[in-house]
mmCIF file of the N, C-alpha and C atoms, coordinates in Angstrom:
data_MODEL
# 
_entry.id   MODEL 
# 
loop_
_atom_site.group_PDB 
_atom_site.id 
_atom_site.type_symbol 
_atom_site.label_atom_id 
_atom_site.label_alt_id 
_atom_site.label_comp_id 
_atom_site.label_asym_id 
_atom_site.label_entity_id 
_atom_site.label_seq_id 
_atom_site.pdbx_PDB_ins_code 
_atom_site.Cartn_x 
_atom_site.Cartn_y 
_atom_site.Cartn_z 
_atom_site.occupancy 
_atom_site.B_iso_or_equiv 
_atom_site.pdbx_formal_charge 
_atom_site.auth_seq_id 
_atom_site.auth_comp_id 
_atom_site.auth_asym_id 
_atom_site.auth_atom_id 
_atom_site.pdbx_PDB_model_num 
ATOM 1   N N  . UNK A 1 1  ? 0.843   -1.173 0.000  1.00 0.00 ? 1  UNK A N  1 
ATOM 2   C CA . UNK A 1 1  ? 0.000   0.000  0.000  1.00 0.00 ? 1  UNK A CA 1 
ATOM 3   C C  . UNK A 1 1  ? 0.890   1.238  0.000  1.00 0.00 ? 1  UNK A C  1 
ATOM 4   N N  . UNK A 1 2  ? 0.605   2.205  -0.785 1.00 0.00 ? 2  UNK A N  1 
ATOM 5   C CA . UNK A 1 2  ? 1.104   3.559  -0.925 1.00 0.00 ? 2  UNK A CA 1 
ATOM 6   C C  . UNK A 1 2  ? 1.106   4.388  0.378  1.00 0.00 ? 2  UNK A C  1 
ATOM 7   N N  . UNK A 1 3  ? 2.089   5.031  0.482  1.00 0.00 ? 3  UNK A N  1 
ATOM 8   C CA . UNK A 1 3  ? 1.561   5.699  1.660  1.00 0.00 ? 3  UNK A CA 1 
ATOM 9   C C  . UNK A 1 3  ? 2.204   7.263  1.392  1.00 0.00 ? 3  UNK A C  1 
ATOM 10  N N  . UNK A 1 4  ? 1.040   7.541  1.012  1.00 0.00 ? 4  UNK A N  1 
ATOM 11  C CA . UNK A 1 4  ? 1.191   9.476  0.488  1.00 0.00 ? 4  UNK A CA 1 
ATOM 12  C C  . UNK A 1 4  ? 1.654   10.381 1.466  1.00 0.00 ? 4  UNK A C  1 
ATOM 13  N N  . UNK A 1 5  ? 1.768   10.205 2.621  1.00 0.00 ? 5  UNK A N  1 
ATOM 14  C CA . UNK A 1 5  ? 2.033   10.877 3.983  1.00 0.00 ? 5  UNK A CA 1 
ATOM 15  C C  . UNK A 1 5  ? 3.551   10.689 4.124  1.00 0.00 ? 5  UNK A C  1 
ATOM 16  N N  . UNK A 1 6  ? 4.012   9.327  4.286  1.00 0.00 ? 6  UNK A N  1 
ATOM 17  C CA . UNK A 1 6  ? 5.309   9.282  4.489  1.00 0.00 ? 6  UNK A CA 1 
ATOM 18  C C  . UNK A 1 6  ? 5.247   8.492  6.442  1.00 0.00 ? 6  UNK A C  1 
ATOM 19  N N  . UNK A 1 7  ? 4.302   8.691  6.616  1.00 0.00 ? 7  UNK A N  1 
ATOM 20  C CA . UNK A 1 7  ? 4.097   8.237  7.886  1.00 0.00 ? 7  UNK A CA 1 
ATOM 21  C C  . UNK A 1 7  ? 4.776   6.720  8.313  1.00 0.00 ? 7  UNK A C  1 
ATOM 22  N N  . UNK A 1 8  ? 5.946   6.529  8.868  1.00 0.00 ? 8  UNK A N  1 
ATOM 23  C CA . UNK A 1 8  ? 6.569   5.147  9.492  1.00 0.00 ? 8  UNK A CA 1 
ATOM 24  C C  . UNK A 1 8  ? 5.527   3.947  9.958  1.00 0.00 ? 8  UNK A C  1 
ATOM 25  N N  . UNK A 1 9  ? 4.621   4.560  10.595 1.00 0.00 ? 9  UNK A N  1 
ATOM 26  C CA . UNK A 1 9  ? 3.978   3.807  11.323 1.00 0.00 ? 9  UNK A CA 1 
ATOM 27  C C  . UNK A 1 9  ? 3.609   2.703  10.803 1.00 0.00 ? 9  UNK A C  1 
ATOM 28  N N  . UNK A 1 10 ? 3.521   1.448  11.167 1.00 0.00 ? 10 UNK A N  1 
ATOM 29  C CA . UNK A 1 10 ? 2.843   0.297  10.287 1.00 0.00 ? 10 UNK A CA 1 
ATOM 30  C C  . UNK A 1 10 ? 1.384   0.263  10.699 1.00 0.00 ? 10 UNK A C  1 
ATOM 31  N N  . UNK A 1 11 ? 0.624   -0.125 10.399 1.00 0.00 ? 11 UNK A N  1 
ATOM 32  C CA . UNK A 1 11 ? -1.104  -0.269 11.021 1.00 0.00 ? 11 UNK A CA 1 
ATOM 33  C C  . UNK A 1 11 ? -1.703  -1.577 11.333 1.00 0.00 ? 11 UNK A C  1 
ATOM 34  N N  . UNK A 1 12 ? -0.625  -2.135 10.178 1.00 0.00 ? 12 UNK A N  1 
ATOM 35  C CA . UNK A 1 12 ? -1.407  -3.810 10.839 1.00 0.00 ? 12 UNK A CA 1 
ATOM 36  C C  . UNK A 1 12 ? -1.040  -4.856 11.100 1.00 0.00 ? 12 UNK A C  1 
ATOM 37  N N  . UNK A 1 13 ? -1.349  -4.971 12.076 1.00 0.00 ? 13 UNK A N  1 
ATOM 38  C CA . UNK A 1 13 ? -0.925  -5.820 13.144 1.00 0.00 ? 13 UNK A CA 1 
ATOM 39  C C  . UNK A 1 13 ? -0.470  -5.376 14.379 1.00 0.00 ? 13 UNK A C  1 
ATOM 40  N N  . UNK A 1 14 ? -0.020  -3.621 14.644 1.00 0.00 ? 14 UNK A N  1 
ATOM 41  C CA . UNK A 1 14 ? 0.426   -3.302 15.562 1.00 0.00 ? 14 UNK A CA 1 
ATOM 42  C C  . UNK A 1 14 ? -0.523  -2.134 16.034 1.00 0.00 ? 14 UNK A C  1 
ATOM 43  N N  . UNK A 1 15 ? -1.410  -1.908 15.056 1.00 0.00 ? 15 UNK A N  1 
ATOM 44  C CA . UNK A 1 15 ? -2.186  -0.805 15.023 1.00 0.00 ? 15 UNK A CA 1 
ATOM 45  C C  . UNK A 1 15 ? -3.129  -1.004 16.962 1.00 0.00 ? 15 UNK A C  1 
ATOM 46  N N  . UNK A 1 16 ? -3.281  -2.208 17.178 1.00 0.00 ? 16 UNK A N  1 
ATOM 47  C CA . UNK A 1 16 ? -4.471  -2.153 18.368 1.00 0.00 ? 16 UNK A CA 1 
ATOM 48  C C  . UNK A 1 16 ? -3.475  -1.588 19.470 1.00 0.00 ? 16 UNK A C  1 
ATOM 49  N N  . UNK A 1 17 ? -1.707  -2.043 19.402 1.00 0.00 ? 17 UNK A N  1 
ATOM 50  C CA . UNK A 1 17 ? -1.013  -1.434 20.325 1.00 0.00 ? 17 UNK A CA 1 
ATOM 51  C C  . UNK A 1 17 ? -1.081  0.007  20.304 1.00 0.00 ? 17 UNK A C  1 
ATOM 52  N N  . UNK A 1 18 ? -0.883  0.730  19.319 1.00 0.00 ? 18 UNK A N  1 
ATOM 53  C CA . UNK A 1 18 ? -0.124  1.882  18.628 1.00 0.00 ? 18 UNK A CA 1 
ATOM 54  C C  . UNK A 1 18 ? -1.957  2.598  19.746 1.00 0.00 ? 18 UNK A C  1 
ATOM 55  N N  . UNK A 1 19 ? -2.857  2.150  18.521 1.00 0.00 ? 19 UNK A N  1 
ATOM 56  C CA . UNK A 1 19 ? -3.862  3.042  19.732 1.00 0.00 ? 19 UNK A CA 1 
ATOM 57  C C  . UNK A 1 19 ? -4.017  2.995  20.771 1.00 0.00 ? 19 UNK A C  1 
ATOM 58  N N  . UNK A 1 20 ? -3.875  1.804  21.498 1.00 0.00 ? 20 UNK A N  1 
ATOM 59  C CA . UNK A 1 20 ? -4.160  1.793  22.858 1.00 0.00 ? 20 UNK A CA 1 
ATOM 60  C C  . UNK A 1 20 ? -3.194  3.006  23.488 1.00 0.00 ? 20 UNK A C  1 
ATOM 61  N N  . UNK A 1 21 ? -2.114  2.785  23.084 1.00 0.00 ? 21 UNK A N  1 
ATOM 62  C CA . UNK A 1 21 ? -1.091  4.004  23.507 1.00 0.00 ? 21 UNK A CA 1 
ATOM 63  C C  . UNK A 1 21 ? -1.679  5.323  23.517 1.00 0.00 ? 21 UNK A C  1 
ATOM 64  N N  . UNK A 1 22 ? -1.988  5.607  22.118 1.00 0.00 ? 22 UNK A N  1 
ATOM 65  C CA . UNK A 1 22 ? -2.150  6.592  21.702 1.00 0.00 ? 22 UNK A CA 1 
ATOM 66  C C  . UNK A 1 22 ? -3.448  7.388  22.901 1.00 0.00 ? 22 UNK A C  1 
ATOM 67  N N  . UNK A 1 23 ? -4.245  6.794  22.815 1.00 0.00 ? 23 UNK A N  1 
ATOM 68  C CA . UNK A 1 23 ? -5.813  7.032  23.824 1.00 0.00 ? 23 UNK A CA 1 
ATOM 69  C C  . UNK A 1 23 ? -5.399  7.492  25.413 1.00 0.00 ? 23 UNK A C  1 
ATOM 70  N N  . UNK A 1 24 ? -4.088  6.414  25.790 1.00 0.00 ? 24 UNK A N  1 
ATOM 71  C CA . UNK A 1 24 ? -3.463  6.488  26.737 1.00 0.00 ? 24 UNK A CA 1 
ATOM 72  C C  . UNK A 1 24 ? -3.098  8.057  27.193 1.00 0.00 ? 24 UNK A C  1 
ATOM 73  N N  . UNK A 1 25 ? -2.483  8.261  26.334 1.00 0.00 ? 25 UNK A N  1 
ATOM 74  C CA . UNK A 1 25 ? -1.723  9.671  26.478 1.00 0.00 ? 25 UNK A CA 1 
ATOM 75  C C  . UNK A 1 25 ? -2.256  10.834 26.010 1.00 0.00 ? 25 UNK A C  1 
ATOM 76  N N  . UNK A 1 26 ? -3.297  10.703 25.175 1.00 0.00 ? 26 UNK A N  1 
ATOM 77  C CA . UNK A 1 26 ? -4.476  11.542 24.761 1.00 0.00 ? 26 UNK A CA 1 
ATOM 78  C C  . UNK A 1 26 ? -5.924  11.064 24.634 1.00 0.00 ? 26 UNK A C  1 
ATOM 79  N N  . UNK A 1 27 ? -6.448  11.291 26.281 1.00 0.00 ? 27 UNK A N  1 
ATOM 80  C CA . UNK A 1 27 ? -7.234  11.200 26.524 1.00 0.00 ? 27 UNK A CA 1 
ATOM 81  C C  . UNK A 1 27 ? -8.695  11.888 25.834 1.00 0.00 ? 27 UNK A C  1 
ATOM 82  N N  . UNK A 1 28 ? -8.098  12.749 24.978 1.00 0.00 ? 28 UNK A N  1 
ATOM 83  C CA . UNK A 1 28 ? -9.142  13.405 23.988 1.00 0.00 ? 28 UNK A CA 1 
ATOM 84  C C  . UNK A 1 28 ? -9.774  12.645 22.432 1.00 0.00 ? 28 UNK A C  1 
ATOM 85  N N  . UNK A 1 29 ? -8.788  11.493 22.395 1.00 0.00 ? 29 UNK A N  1 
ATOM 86  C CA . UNK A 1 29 ? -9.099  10.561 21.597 1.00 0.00 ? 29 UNK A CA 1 
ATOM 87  C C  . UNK A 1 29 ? -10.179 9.312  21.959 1.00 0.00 ? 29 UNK A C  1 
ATOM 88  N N  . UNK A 1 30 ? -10.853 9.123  20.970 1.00 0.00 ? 30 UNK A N  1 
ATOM 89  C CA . UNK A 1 30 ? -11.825 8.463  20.953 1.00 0.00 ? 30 UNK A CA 1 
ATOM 90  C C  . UNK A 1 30 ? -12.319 7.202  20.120 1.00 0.00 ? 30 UNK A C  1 
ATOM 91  N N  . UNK A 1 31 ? -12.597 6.150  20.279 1.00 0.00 ? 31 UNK A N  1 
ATOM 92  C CA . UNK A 1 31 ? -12.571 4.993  19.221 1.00 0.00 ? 31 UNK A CA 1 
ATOM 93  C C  . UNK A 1 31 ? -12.782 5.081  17.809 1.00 0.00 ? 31 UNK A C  1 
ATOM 94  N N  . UNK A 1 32 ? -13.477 6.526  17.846 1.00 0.00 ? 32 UNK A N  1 
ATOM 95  C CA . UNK A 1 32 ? -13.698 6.711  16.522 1.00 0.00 ? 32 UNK A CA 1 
ATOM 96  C C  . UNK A 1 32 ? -12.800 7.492  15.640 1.00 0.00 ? 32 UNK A C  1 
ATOM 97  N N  . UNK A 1 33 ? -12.155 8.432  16.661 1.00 0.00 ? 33 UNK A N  1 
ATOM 98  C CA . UNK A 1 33 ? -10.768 9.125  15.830 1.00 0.00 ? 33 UNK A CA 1 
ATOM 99  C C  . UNK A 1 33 ? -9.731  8.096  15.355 1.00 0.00 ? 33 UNK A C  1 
ATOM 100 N N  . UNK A 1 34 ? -9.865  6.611  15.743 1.00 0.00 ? 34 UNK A N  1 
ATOM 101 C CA . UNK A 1 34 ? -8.452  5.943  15.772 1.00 0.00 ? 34 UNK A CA 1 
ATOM 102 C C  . UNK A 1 34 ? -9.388  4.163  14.801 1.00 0.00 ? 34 UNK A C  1 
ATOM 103 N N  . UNK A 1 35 ? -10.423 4.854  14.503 1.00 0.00 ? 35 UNK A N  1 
ATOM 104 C CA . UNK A 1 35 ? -10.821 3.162  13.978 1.00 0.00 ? 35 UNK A CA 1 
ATOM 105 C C  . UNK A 1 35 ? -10.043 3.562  12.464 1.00 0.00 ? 35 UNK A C  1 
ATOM 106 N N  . UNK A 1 36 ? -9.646  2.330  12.496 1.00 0.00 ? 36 UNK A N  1 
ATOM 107 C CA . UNK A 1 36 ? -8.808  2.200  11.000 1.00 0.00 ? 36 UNK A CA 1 
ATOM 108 C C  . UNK A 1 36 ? -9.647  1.346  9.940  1.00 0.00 ? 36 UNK A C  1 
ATOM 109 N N  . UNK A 1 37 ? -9.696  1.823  8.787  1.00 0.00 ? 37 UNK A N  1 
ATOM 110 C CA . UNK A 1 37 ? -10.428 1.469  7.831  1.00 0.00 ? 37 UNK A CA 1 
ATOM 111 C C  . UNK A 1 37 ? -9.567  1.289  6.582  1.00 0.00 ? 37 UNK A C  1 
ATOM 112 N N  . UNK A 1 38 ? -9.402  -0.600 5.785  1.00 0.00 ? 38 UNK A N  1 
ATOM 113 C CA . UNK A 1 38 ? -8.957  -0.208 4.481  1.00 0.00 ? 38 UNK A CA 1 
ATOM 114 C C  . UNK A 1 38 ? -8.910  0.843  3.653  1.00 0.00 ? 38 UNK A C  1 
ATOM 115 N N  . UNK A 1 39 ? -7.723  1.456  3.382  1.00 0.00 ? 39 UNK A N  1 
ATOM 116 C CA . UNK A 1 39 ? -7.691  2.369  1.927  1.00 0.00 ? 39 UNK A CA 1 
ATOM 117 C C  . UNK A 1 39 ? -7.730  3.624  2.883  1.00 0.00 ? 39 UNK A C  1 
ATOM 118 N N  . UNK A 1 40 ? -8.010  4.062  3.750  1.00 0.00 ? 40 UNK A N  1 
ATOM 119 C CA . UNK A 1 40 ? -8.542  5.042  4.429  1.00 0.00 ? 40 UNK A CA 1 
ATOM 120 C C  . UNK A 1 40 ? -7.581  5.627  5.516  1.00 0.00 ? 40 UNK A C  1 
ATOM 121 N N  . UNK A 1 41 ? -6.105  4.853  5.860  1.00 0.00 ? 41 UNK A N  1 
ATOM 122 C CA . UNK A 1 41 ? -5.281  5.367  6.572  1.00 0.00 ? 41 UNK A CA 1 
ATOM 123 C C  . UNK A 1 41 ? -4.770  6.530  7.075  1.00 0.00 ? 41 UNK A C  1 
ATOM 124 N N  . UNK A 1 42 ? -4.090  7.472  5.639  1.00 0.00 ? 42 UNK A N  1 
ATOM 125 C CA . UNK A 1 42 ? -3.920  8.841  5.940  1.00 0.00 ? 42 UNK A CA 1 
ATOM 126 C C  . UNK A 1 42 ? -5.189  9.754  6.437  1.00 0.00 ? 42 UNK A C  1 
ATOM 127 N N  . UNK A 1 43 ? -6.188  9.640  5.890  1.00 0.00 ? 43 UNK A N  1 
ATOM 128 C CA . UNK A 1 43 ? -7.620  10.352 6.229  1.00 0.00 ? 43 UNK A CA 1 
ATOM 129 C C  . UNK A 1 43 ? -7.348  9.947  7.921  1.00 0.00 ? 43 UNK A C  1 
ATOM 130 N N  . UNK A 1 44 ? -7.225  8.837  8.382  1.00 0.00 ? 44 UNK A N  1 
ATOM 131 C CA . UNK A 1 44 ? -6.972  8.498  9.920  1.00 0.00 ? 44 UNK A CA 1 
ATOM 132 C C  . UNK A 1 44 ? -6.172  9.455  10.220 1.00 0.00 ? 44 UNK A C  1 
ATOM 133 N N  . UNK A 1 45 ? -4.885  8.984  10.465 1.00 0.00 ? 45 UNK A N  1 
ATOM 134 C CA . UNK A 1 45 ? -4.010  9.652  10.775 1.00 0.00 ? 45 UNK A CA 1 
ATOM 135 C C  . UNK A 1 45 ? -3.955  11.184 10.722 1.00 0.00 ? 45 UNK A C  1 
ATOM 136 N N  . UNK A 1 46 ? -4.263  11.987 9.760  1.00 0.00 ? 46 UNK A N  1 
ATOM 137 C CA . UNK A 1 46 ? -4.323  13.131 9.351  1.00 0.00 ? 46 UNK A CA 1 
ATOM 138 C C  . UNK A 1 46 ? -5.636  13.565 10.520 1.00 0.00 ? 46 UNK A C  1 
ATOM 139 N N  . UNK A 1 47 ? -6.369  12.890 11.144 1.00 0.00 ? 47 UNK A N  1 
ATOM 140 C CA . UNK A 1 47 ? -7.313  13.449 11.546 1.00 0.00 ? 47 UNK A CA 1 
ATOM 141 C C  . UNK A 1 47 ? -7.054  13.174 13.036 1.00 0.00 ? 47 UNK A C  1 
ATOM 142 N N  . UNK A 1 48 ? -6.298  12.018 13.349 1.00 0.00 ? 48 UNK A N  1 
ATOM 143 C CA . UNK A 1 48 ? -5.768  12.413 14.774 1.00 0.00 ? 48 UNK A CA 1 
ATOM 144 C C  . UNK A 1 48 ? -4.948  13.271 15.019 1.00 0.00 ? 48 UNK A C  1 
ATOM 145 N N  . UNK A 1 49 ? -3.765  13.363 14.003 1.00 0.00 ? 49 UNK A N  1 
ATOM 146 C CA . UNK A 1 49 ? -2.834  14.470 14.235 1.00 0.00 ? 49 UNK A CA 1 
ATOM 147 C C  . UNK A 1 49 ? -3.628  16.148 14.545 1.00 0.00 ? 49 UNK A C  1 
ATOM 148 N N  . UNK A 1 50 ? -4.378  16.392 13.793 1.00 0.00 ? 50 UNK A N  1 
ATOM 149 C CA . UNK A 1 50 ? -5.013  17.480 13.827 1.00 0.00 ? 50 UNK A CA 1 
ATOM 150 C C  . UNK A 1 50 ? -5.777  17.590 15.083 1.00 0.00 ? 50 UNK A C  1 
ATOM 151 N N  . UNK A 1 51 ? -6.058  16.643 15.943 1.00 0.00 ? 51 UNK A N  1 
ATOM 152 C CA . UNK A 1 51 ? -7.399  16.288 16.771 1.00 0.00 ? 51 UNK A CA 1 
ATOM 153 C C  . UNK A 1 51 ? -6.338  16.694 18.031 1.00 0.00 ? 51 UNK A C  1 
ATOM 154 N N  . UNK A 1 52 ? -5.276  16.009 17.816 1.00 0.00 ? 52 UNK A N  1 
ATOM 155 C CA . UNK A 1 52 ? -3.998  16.108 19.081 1.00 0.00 ? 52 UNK A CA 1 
ATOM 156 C C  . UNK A 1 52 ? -2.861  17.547 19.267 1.00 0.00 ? 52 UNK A C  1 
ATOM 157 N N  . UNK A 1 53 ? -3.440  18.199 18.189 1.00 0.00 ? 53 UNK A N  1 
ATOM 158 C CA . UNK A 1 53 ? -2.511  19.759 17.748 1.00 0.00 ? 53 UNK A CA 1 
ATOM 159 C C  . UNK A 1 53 ? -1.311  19.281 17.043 1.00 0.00 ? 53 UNK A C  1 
ATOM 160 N N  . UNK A 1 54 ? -0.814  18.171 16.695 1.00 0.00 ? 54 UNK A N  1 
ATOM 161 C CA . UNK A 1 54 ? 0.529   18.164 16.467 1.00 0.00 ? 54 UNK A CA 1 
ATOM 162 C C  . UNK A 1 54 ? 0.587   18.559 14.702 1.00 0.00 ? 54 UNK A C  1 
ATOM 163 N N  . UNK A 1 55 ? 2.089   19.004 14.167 1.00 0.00 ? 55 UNK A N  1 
ATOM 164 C CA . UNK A 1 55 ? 2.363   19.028 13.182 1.00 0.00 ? 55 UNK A CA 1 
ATOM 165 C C  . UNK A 1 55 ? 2.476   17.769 12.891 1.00 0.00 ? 55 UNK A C  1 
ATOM 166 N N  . UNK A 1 56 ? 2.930   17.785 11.251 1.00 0.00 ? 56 UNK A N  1 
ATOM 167 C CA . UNK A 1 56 ? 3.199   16.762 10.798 1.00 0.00 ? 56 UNK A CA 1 
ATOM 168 C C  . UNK A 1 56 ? 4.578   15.998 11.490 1.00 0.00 ? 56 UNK A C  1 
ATOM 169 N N  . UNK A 1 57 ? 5.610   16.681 11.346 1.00 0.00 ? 57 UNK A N  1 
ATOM 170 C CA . UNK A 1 57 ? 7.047   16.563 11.874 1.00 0.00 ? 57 UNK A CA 1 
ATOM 171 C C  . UNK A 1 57 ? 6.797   15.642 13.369 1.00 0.00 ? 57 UNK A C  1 
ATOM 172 N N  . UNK A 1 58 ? 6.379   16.755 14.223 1.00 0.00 ? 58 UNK A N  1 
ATOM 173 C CA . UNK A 1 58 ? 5.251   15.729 15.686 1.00 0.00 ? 58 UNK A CA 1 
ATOM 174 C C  . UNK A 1 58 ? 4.964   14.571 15.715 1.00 0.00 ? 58 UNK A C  1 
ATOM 175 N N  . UNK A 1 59 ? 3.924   14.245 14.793 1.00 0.00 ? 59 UNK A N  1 
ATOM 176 C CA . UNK A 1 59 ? 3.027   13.163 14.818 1.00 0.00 ? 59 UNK A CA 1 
ATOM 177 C C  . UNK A 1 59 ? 4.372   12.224 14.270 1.00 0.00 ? 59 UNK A C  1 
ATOM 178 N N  . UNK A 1 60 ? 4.720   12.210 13.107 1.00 0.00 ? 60 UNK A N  1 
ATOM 179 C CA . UNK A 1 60 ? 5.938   11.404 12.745 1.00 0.00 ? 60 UNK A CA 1 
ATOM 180 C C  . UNK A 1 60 ? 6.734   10.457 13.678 1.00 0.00 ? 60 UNK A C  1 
ATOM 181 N N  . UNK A 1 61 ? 7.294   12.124 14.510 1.00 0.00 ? 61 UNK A N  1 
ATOM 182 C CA . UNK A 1 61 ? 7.899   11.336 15.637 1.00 0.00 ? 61 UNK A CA 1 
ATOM 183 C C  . UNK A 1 61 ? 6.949   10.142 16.745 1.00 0.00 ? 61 UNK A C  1 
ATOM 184 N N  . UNK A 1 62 ? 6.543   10.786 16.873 1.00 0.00 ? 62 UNK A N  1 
ATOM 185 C CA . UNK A 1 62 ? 5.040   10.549 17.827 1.00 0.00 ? 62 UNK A CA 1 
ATOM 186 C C  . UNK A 1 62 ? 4.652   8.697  17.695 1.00 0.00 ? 62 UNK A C  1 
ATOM 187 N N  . UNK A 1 63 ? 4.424   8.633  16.252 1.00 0.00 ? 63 UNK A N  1 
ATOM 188 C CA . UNK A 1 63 ? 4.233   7.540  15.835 1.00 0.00 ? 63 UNK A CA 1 
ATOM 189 C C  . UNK A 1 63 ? 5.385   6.603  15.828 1.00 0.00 ? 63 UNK A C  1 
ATOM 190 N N  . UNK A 1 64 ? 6.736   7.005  15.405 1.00 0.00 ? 64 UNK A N  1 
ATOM 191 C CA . UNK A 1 64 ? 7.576   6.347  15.259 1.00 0.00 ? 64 UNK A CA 1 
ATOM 192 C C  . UNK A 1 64 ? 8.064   5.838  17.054 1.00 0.00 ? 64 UNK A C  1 
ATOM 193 N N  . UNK A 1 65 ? 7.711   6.326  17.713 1.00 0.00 ? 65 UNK A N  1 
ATOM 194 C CA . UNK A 1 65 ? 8.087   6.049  18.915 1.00 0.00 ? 65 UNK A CA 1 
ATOM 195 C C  . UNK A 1 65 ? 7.474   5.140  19.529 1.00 0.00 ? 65 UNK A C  1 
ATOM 196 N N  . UNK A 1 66 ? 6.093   4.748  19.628 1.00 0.00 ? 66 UNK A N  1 
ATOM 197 C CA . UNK A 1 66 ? 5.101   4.417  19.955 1.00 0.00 ? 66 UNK A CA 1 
ATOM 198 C C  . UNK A 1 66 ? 5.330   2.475  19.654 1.00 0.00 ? 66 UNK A C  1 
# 
């Protein structure tokens, strides 16, 4: 799969960790900001990043850490 973002993160298979984290530490997130849908990844991502204030550069890291 293409990934137009550039985003490290992998989604599957690690994705239930990656959110649980994620919810963890931003409690402003919600099952629905983080449900992942075939074909539909960046639209995800792009919409938590925005949801959490971070830039792109941010989230990158953010993800890659996680």
């Amino acid at each position: 799969m293409k990934n137009s973002t550039n985003t490290k993160a992998p989604v599957v298979g690690t994705w239930n960790v990656q959110k649980g984290k994620l919810k963890e530490k931003y409690k402003i997130l919600n099952d629905e900001d983080l449900r992942y849908e075939t074909g539909k990844k960046d639209e995800m991502l792009k919409r938590v990043q925005v949801k959490i204030g971070k830039t792109k550069e941010e989230f990158d890291a953010l993800m890659a850490s996680l």
